[in-house]
C-alpha positions in Angstrom: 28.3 29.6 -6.6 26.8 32.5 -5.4 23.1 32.9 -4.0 20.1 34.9 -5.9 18.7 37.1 -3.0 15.8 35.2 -1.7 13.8 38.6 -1.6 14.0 39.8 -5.3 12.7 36.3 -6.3 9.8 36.0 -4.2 8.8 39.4 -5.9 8.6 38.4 -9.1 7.1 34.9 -7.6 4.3 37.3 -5.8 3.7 38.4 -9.1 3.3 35.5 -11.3 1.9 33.2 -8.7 -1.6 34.2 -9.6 -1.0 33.9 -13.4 -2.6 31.5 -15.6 -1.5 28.6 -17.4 -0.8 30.5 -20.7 1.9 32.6 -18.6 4.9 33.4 -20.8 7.9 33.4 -17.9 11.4 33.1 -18.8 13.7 31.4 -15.9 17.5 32.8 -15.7 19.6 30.3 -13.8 23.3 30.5 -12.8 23.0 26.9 -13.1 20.3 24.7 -15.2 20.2 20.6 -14.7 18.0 19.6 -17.6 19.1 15.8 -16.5 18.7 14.6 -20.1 21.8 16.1 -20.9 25.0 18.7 -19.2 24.2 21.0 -16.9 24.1 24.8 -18.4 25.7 27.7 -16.5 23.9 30.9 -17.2 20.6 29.6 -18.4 17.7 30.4 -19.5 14.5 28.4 -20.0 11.6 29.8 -21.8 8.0 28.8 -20.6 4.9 29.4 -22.8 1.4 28.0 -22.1 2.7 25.8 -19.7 5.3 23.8 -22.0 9.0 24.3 -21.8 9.3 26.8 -25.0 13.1 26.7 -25.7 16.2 26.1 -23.3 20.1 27.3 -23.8 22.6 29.8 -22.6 21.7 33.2 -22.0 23.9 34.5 -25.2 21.7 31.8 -27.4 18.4 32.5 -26.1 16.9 35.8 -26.4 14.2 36.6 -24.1 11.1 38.1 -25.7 9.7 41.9 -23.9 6.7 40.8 -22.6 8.1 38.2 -20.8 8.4 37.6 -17.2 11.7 36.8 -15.7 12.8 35.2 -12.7 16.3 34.7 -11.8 17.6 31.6 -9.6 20.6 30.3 -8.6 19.8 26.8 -9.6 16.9 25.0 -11.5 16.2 21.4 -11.6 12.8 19.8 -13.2 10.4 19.1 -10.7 10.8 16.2 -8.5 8.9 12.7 -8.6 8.5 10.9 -5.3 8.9 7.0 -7.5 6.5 5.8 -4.4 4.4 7.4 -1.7 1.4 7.4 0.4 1.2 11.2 0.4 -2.6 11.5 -0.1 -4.0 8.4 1.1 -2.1 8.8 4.5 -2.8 11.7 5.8 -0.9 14.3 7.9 -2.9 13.6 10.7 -2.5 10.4 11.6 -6.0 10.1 13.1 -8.6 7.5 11.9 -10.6 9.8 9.3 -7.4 10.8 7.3 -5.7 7.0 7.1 -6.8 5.3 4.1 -4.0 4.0 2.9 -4.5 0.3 4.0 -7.8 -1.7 4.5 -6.9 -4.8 6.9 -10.1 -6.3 6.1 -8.7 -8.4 3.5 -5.4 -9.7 2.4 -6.7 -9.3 -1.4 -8.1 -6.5 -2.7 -6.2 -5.0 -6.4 -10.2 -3.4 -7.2 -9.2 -0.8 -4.5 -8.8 2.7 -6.4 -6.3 5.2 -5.4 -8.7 7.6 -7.0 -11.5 7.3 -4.8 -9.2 7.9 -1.5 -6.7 10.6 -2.7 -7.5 13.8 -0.9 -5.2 16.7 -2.8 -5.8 19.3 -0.1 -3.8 17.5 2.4 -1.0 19.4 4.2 1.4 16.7 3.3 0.9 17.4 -0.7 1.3 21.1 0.0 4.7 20.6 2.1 6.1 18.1 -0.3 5.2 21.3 -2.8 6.9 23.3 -1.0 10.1 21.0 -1.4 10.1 21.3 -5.0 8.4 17.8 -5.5 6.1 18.1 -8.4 4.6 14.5 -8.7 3.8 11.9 -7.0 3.3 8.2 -7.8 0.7 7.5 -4.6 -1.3 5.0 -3.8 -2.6 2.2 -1.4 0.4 1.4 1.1 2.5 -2.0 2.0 0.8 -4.1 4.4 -1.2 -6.2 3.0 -0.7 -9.3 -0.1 -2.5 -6.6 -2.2 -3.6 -3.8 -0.7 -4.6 -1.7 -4.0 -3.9 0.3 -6.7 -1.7 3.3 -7.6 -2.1 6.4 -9.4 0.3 9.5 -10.5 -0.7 13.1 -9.3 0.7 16.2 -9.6 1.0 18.2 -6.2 -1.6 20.7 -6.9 -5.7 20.8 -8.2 -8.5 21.2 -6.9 -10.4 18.3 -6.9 -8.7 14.2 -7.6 -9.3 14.9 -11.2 -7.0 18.2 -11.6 -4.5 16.5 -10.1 -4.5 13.7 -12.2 -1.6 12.5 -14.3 -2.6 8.4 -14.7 -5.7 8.1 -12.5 -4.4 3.8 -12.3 -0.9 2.6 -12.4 -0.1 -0.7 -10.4 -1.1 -3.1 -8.1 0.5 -2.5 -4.6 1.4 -6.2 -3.5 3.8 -6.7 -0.5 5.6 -9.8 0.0 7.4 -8.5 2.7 6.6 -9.5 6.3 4.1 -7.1 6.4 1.7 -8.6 3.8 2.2 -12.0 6.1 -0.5 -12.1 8.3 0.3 -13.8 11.9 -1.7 -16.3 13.9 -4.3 -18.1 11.8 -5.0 -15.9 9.2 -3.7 -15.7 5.6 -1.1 -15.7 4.1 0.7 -16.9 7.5 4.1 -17.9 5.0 5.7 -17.5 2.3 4.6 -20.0 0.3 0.9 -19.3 1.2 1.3 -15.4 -0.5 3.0 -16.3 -3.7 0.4 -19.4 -4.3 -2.6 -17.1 -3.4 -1.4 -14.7 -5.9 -0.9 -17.1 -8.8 -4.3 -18.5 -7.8 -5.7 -15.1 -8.1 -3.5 -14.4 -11.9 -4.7 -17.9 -13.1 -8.5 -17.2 -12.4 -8.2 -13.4 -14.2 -6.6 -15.5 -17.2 -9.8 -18.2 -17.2 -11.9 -14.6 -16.8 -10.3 -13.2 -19.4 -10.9 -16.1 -21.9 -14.4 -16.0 -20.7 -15.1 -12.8 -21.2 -14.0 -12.6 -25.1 -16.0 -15.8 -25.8 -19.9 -15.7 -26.7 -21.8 -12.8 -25.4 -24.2 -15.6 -23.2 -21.4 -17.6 -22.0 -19.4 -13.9 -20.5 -19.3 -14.3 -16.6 -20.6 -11.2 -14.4 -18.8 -9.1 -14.2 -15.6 -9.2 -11.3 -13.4 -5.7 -10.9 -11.1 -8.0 -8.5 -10.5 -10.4 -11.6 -10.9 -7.4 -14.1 -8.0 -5.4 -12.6 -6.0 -8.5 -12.2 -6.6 -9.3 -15.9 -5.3 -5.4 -16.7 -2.0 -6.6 -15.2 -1.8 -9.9 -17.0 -2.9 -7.5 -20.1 0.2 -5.4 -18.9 -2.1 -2.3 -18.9 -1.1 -2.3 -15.2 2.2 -2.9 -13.3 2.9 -4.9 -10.3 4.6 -3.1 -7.8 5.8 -5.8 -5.3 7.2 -4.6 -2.1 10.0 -6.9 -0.7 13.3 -6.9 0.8 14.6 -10.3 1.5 16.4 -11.6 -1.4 14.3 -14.9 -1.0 11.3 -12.7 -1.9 12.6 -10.4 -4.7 13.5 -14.1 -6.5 10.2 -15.1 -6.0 8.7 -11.9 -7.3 10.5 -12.3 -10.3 10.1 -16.1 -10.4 6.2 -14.8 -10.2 6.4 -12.4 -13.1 8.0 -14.4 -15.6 5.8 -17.3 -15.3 2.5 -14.8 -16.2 5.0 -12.6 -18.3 3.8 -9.3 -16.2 4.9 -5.8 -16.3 7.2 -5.9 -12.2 8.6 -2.9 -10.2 10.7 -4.1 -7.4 10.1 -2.0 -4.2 12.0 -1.5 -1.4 14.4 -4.3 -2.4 16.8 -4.0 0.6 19.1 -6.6 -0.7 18.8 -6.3 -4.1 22.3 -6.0 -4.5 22.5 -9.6 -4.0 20.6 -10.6 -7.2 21.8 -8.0 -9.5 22.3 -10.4 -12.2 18.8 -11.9 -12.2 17.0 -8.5 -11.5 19.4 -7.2 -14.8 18.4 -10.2 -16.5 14.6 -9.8 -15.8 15.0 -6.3 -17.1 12.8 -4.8 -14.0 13.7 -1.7 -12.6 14.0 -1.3 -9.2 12.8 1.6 -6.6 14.7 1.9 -4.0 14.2 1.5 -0.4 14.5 5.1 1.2 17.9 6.0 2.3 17.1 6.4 5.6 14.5 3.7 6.1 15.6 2.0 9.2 17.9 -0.9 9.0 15.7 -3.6 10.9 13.6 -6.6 10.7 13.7 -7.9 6.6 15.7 -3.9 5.9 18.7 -5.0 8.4 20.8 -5.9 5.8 20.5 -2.4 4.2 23.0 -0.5 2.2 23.2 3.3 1.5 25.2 2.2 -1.7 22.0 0.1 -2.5 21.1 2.4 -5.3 24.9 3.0 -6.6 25.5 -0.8 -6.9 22.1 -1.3 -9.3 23.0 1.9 -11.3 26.5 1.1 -11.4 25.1 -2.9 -13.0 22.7 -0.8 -15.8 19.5 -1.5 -13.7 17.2 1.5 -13.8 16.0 2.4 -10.6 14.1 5.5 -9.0 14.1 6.5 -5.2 11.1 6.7 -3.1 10.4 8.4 0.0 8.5 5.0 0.9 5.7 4.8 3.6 6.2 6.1 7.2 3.3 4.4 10.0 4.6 7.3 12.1 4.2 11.2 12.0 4.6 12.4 9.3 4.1 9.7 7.3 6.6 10.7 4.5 9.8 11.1 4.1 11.2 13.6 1.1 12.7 12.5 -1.6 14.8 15.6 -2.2 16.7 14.1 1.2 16.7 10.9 -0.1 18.4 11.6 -3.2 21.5 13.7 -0.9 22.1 10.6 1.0 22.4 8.1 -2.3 24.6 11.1 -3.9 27.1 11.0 -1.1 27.0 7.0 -1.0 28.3 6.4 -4.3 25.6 7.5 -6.5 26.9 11.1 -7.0 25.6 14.2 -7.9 24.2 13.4 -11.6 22.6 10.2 -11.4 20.9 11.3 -7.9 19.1 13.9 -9.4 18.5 11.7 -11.8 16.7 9.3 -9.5 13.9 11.5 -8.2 13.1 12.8 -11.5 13.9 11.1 -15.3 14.4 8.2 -13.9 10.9 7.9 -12.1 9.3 9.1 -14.7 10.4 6.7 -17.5 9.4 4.0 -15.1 6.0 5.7 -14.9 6.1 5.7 -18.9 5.8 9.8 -18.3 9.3 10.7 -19.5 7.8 12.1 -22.7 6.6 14.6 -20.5 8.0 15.5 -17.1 11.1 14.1 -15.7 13.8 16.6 -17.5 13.9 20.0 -18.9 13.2 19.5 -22.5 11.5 21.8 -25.2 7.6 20.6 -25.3 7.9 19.1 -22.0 5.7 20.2 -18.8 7.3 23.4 -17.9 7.2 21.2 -13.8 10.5 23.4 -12.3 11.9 23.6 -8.9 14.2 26.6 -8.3 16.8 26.3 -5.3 18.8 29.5 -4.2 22.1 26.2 -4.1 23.0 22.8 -4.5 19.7 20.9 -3.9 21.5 18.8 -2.3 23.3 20.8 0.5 21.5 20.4 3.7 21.4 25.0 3.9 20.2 25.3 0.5 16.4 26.0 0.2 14.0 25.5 -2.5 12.6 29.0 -2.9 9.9 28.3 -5.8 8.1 25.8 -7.5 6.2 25.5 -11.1 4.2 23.0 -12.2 2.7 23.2 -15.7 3.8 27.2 -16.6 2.5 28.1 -13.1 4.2 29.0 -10.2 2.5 26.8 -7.5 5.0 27.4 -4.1 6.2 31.0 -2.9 7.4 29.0 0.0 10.9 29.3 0.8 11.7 26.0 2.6 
């Protein structure tokens, strides 16, 4: 496939980037992945007032005058990291940008992602930069609950521009990190799970409480609130575990209080693929190049391939880094679950409709779709080949990244 020269792009990207929402662009691609259905060769996607307007090959779409028009050699939607940090944990790595974890407690689902997102972090504009459009961020692994999550996209001003679903889960970890050592709790396994059905049985007495008579209503609790808006399902669980000892009690955990569960991580998933089918939970995968230690030694880079291949949805994360630079990308991610079985398709797949359906957002990112978010990543190649660069990103009708990375 040939290349678009990077220069006459970044013109017409110099041009647009300071247009607003409303901007009427149209996209010419050698090669389109709409990832809901066939990749188009000579494409063209229409964008108007920040929606995808219409999308086809150039001899069925005619491109209106006053449009603008960029041509690319390939356009993907824009990606979603399915789990991240980016945010919370800051590029830094220094006190004053870390607030992705407080150790202060081993339970604490009242914790808003809202109130520590910072959307002018370098790490939000790199990942940008890399064609990665939104992010499901949020309070990290390391404790039994450490918090909630919320979806951004990578751009706005202030928390609230950014905002796609300012609450989405509960970050719990049942992983060794969310065991506390010495004398404090959790120490075992045992200890975690009953702590947290402790917690989901006092939110169910709260909730019956709180609908009874107007004097009889307890004060009011936001740790037993938010744990009654997962037992409500109007939040998910996202349970961080690896050892297939753990995933089976992280389903065992969510049937018994019927709740809404995302496996994360899930090293050894491939284990219990009939259970986590039969559960019908969607899983998102460990990073592909997490390191294969500790409770992640029995790893697989066909991890991924093997749930697809058994009808188990499943997203990939770039996960959560303790080190510089505290992300991974999932654009990366995705090349290395492509070459280990999951192939071209369903990789892309993975970091964008796929997240997004688990997010309940596929009605409007995730694909390229007419009345979608025009959210676009333009790469001058394969997305996957380790020379191709992403030249250009769009998020809502607006080009948001000149950036050739």
């Amino acid at each position: 496939m040939s290349r678009v020269p990077r220069y006459a792009l970044l013109v017409l990207l110099c041009l647009l980037g300071s247009r607003t929402v409303d901007a009427q662009i149209a996209i010419r691609a050698q090669r389109a992945y709409p990832v809901s259905h066939e990749m188009i060769e000579d494409a063209v996607v229409l964008v108007n007032d920040g929606k995808i307007q219409a999308i086809g090959t150039a001899d069925t779409i005619e491109i209106p005058a006053d449009y603008e028009t960029l041509e690319v050699a390939v356009l993907t939607p824009g990606l979603i990291d399915a789990h991240s940090v980016v945010g919370l944990a800051g590029m830094l790595n220094q006190e004053q940008d870390q607030d992705q974890l407080d150790p202060t407690e081993s339970i604490q689902p009242q914790l808003s992602a809202v109130d520590a997102y910072n959307p002018h972090d370098e790490l939000v504009d790199w990942l940008r930069e890399l064609g990665v459009t939104t992010l499901h961020t949020g309070h990290a692994p390391g404790a039994l609950v450490s918090g909630q999550t919320m979806v951004v996209h990578t751009n706005g001003n202030t928390v609230e521009q950014a905002m796609l679903l300012p609450a989405r889960a509960v970050a719990v970890t049942l992983a060794e990190a969310g065991r506390r050592s010495g004398k404090e709790s959790p120490g075992t396994r045992g200890k975690a799970v009953a702590m947290l059905r402790e917690r989901l049985v006092a939110a169910r007495e709260y909730l019956d409480k709180q609908a009874g008579d107007e004097e009889s209503r307890p004060a009011r609790d936001l740790e037993l609130e938010t744990w009654g808006k997962v037992l409500n399902r109007e939040l998910a669980i996202l349970v961080t575990c690896d050892r297939a000892q753990d995933i089976a009690s992280a389903l065992r955990l969510a049937d018994e209080f019927k709740l809404d569960l995302w496996l994360d991580s899930a090293a050894e998933a491939y284990l219990l693929i009939d259970e986590i089918k039969q559960a019908g939970v969607p899983v998102i995968v460990h990073a592909s190049m997490a390191r294969a230690v500790g409770e992640r030694e029995n790893l697989t880079f066909e991890n991924a391939a093997k749930l697809r291949d058994a009808g188990i949805p499943i997203a990939i994360q770039s996960g959560y880094e303790a080190y510089v630079p505290k992300t991974r990308v999932v654009l990366f991610e995705g090349a290395i679950a492509a070459a280990n079985g999951l192939g071209f398709d369903r990789a892309l797949e993975a970091i964008t409709l796929g997240p997004a359906r688990i997010l309940g957002l596929d009605d409007e990112i995730g694909s390229l779709e007419v009345g979608k978010r025009a959210d676009l990543a333009f790469y001058d190649g394969d997305p996957f080949e380790y020379t191709t660069h992403c030249i250009g990103t769009m998020i809502d009708g607006r080009i948001v990244s000149r950036t050739v990375r």
